[in-house]
N, C-alpha and C positions, 0 to 999 in steps of 0.2 A: 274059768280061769280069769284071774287080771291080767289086763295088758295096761303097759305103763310107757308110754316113748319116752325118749330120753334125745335133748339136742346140745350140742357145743358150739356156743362161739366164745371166743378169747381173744381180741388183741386188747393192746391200751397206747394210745400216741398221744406224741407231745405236737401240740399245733404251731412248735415255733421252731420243729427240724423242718426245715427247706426244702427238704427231698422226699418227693409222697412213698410211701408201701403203698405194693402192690400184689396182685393176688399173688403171684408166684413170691411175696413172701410165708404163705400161709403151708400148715400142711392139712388137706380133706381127706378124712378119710368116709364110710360108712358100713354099713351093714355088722354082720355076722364080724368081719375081720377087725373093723373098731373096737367091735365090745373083746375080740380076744387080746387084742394089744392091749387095751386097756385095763381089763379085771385085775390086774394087780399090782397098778399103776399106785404110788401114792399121790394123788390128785381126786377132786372133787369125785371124776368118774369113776374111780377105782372104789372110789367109797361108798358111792350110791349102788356099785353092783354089788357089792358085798353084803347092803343092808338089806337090798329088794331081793339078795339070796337068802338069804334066812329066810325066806315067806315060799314055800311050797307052789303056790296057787297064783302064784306073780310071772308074768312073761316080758321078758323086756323088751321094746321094738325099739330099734336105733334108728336114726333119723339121717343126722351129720353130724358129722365133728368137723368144726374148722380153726384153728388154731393158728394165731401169727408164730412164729420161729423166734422170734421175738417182739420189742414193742416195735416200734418204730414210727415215723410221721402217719400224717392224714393220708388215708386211704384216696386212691386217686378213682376219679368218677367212674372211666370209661372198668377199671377192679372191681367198683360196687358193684357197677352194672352185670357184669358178670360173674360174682361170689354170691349177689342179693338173688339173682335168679338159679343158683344152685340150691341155695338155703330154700327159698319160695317150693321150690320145687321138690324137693325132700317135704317141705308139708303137705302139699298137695300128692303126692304120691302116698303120703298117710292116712290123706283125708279119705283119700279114694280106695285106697287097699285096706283099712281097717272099720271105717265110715264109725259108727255108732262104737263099736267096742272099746275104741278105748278110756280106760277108765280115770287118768292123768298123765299129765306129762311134766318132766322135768328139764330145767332149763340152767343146763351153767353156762354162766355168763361174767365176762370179767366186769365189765359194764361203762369202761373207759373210753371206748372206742368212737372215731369219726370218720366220716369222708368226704370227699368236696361238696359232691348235691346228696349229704344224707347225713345231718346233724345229729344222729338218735337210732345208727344203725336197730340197739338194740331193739329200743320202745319197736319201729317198725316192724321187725319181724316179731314179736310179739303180739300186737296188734294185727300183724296178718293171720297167725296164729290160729288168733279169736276169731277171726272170721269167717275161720275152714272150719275149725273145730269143734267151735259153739261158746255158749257162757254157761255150759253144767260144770265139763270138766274142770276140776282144778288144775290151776298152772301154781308150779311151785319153782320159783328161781333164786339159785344163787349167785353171789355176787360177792368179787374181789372188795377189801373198803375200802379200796380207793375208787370204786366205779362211783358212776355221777348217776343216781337216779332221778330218771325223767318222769314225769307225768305220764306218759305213754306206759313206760316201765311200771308202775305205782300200780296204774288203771287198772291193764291186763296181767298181772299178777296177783293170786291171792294170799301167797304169801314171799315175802323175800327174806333171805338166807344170807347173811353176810359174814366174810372172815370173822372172825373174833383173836388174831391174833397179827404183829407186826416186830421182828420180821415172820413174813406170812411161812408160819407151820402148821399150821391146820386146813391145810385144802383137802385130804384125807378126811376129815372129820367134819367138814363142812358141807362134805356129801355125803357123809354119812346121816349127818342130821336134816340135811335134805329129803332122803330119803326117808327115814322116819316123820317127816312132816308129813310126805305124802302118804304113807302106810296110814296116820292116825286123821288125816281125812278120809279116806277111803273106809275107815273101820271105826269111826264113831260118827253119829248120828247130829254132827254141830257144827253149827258154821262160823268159819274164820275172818275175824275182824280185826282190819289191818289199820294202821296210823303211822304219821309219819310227822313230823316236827323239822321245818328247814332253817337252818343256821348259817346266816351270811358270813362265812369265814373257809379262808383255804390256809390249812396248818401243816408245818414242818419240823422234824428236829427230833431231837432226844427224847422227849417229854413223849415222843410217841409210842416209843416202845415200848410194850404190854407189859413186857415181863416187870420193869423198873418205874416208866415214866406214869405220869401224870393220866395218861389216855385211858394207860388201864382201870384206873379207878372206872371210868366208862365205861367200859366194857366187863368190868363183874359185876357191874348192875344189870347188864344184860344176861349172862346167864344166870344173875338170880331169879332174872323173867323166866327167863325158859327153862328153869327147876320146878317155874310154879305148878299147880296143877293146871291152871287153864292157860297156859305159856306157849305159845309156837315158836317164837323166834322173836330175837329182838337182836338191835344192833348199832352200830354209827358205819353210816359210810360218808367218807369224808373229802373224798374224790379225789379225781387225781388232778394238780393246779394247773399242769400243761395241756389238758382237754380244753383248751379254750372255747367253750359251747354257750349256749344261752343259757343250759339252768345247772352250772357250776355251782356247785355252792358241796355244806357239811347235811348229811341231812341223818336223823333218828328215825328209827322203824321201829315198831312193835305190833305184836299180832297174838292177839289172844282168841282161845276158843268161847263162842257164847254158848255157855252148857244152859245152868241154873238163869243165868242173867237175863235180862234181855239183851239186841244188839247195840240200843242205846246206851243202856249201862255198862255193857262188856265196853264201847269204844270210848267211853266217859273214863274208865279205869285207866284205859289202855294211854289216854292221852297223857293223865297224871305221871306214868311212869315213860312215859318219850320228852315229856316238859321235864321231869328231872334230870334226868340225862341230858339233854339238849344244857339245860339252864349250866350243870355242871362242868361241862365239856367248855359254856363261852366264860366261866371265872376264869380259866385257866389258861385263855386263849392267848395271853401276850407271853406266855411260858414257852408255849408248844410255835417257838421260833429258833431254828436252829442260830447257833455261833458261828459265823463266818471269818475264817481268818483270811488275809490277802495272801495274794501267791507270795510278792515280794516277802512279808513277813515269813509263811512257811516256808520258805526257800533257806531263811535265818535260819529259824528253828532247826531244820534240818542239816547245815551245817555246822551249826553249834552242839549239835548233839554228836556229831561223828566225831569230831574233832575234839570235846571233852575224853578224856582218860576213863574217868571214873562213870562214865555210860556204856554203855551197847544196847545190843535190842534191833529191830528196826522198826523207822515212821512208816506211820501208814498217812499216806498223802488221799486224804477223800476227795474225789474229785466228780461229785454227784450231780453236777452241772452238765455232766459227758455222760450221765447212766441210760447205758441202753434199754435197761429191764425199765425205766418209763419213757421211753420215748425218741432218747438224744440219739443225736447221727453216729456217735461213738468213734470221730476221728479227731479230736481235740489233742491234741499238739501242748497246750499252752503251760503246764508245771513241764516238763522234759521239755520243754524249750528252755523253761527260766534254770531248771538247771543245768540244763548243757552251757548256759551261757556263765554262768554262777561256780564260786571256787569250789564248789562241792568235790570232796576227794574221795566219796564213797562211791556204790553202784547202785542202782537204782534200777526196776522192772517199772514197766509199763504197759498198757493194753492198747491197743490201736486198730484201726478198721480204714484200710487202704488198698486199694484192690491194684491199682498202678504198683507199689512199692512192692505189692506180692509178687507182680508179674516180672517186674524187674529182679527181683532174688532171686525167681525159679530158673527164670535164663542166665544169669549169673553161676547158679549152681552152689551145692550146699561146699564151705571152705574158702570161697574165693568172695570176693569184695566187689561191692556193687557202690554204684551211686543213686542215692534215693532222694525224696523228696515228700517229707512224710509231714503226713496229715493234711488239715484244710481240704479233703476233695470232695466233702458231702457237703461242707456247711463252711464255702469258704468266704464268706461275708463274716464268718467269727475268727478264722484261727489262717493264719499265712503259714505255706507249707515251707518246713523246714529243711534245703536242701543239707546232704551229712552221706560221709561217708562209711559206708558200712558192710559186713561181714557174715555173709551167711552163715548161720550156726546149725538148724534144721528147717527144710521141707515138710509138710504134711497135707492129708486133705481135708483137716478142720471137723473131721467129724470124732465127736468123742460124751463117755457120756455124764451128765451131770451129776456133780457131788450132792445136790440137795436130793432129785426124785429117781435118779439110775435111768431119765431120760435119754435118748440121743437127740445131741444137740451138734447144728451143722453151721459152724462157719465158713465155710467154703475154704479153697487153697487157702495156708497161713504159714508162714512165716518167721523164725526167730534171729531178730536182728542182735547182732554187738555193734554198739554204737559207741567208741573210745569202751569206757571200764562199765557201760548202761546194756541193758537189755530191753528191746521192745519186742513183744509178741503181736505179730501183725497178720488180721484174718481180712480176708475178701469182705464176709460178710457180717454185719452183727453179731453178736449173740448176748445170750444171759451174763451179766458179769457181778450177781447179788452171790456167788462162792467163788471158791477157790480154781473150780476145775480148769478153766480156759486155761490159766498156767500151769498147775500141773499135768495136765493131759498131754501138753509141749515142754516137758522137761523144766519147767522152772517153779523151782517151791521160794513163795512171799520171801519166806524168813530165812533163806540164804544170801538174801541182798541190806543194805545198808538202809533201804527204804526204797518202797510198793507206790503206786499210782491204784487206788481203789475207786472202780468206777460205779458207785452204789451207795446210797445214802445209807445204807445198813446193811451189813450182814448178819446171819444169827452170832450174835456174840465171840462163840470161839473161835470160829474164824480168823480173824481180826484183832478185834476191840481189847479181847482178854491178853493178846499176845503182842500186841503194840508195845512198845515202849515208848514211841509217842503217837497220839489218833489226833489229828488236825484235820478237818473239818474246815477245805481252800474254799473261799470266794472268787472262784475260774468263772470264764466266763462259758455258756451252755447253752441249749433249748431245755433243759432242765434245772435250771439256778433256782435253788434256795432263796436265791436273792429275786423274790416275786416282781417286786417292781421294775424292775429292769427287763423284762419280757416284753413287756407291751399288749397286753390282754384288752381285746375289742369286743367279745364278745360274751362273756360271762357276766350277770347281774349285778349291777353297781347299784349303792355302794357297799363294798365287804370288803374282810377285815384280810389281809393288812394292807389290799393296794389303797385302799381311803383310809382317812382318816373319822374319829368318832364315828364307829358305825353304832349304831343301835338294832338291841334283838330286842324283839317283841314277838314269844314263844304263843302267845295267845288270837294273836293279830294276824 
């Protein structure tokens, strides 16, 4: 029989929310009961068991799964200390209960992730990895494209597996092809040569999305790679710009089998087709920057649209500067400020993460009217909390499940406010806000309101975008702004494109 471990880590933080994650954002699971939650899971896992079921003669050993609940800040030390020596320990108990048998291991991995004293969670436990486990097996990982590959990550991989799709639908099928990586190591007699091409640039915007924008052209080069006959995997991963790390940047992978070739020749090939990619990806790079409009402006917008006759519909107010799903504290106040303050005569939904104003409704009770003070309590250096009077509408306890994977996802106590003719849906805790669910799970559907507060640089299209009558794309202020330079990034490779000016790529260099 093959044995094949299988391990999960996942978070991705923005290094400029204020307020660290910590373990008890995470959920661990292991064993036997991991793998039954997960088999038919649409995510990486669910896809890699599906694939390594098809094979008879394949035994899965699970390892750990450790999963943020959402994104959120830098992992705080004394969290590492205690999640890193879970993880450690989960290998080490591998090492030791399977010793020699196993035959590879797979590694999803979102690849975004930091913590105070551990720049490179990932590379680390990788590279510990390799040190239990040996350099015969293959490690085969995958990787969200926004993850930032490290060196570490690179080394101890032999091959890496990246989304190929933005918004991300293919985490299903990214483990699936994960798993068939691993299947056709294990069952042909050739060795994997991997390359990789770094691109000093961190991109945003329209131009990214697969299905329309620009990016995608990069990415059907990529699976024209991995159509080839000697193809494993190829990819961009382009990171995520709120990791503020030292080796932030865009970077191209490709990984071909050396059958017929040599290895010199096979990585001679492999380079040519990550230099085109790469080279493609920086024409386009002053494209792949999102349109920022000012709040004061969308505040316009949005009253002029109510107020015309001959419109309706509702705006969707993007406000990805506040998006939790990379990073942000998710209590940003600042559009539902400007239009509470503003003639605006429609009604407007909103998302909010206040744990105070929750506590203040519950004892209030649902009907009666409370005095709140919403926003600013995670990241109150950005956004001044908005005292208002307000009107319990419903109670809940935040747990419900998501419209993209039929996840359960838990905000803790939440909340829904009337606030004069607005609606704020307000959770204790984070969560996913890239669909629709948070508000429908609480009684509120987008497109009953005059105009939504979207905390999410993208949703998959219908969501949204299709049904908008206007999509405005705010320049709020965030730990997640579009608007890169205004973060103040210390610690990523300078100089790159766009916080400098005139960068230069040299794909060869």
């Amino acid at each position: 029989m093959t044995r094949i471990a299988i391990f999960q880590l996942m978070q991705e933080i923005s290094s400029f929310n204020p307020s660290n994650s910590t373990i008890a954002d995470f959920t661990i699971n292991r064993g036997a009961a991991w793998i039954e939650q997960d088999r038919k899971a649409k995510h990486e896992i669910g896809g890699a068991l599906a694939q390594f079921g098809e094979h008879d003669d394949v035994i899965v050993v699970p390892t750990i799964s450790a999963r943020s609940n959402s994104s959120g800040a830098i992992l705080a030390a004394s969290s590492w200390d205690e999640l890193s020596t879970q993880l450690t320990s989960s290998i080490d108990d591998l090492a030791t209960q399977h010793g020699g048998s196993i035959a590879a291991v797979y590694f999803c991995m979102h690849g975004a992730m930091a913590a105070e004293n551990e720049m490179d969670p990932e590379g680390f436990i990788l590279e510990y990895a390799r040190s239990k486990l040996g350099s015969e097996i293959p490690f085969v990982t995958s990787m969200d494209l926004h993850g930032i590959l490290t060196e570490r990550m690179f080394e101890h991989s032999d091959v890496i597996v990246p989304y190929h799709t933005y918004p991300h639908v293919d985490q299903y099928e990214t483990g699936n092809r994960s798993a068939k990586v691993v299947m056709r190591l294990l069952r042909e007699d050739s060795t994997p040569v991997s390359v990789r091409v770094q691109v000093p640039a961190l991109v945003r915007g329209d131009e990214l999305v697969t299905e329309t924008g620009l990016f995608g052209e990069c990415l059907l080069l990529a699976k024209q790679i991995e159509d080839s006959e000697i193809g494993l995997a190829a990819g961009m991963l382009i990171g995520n710009p709120f990791t503020d790390v030292p080796e932030l940047r865009t970077n191209v992978v490709v990984t071909f089998l050396a059958e017929s070739a040599t290895e010199a020749e096979t990585e001679g090939e492999a380079i040519q087709y990550a230099t085109e990619m790469a080279e493609l990806f920086w024409v386009h790079r002053e494209r792949m920057r999102v349109k920022l409009t000012s709040i004061d402006d969308a505040v316009i917008a949005t009253i002029d649209h109510h107020a015309d006759p001959e419109t309706d519909g509702t705006v969707v107010l993007v406000d990805a500067a506040d998006a939790t799903s990379s990073g942000a504290s998710g209590d940003s106040n600042a559009i539902f400020s400007a239009i509470l303050a503003s003639d605006f005569q429609g009604r407007l939904l909103a998302p909010l993460v206040d744990a105070p104003a929750v506590q203040a409704a519950i004892e209030a009770g649902v009907g009666n009217s409370v005095t709140v003070r919403l926003g600013g309590t995670v990241d109150p250096a950005r956004f001044n909390p908005l005292e208002c009077q307000a009107k319990v509408r419903l109670i809940a306890d935040g747990d419900f499940l998501s419209e993209s994977f039929k996840l359960l996802w838990r905000g803790g106590p939440t909340v829904v406010l009337d606030v004069k003719n607005h609606t704020v849906v307000v959770s204790t805790c984070p969560v996913n806000l890239f669909d629709r669910s948070f508000f429908l799970s609480h009684g509120c559907d987008p497109f009953s309101y005059d105009a939504v507060v979207v905390k999410s640089p993208h949703c998959e299209p219908h969501m949204y975008q299709e049904r908008a009558a206007l999509y405005i794309d705010v320049d709020a202020p965030g730990s997640t702004s579009a608007n890169l330079k205004s973060l103040g990034h210390t610690q990523c490779p300078r100089p790159i494109f766009p916080l400098d000016e005139d960068v230069a790529f040299c794909p060869n260099k």
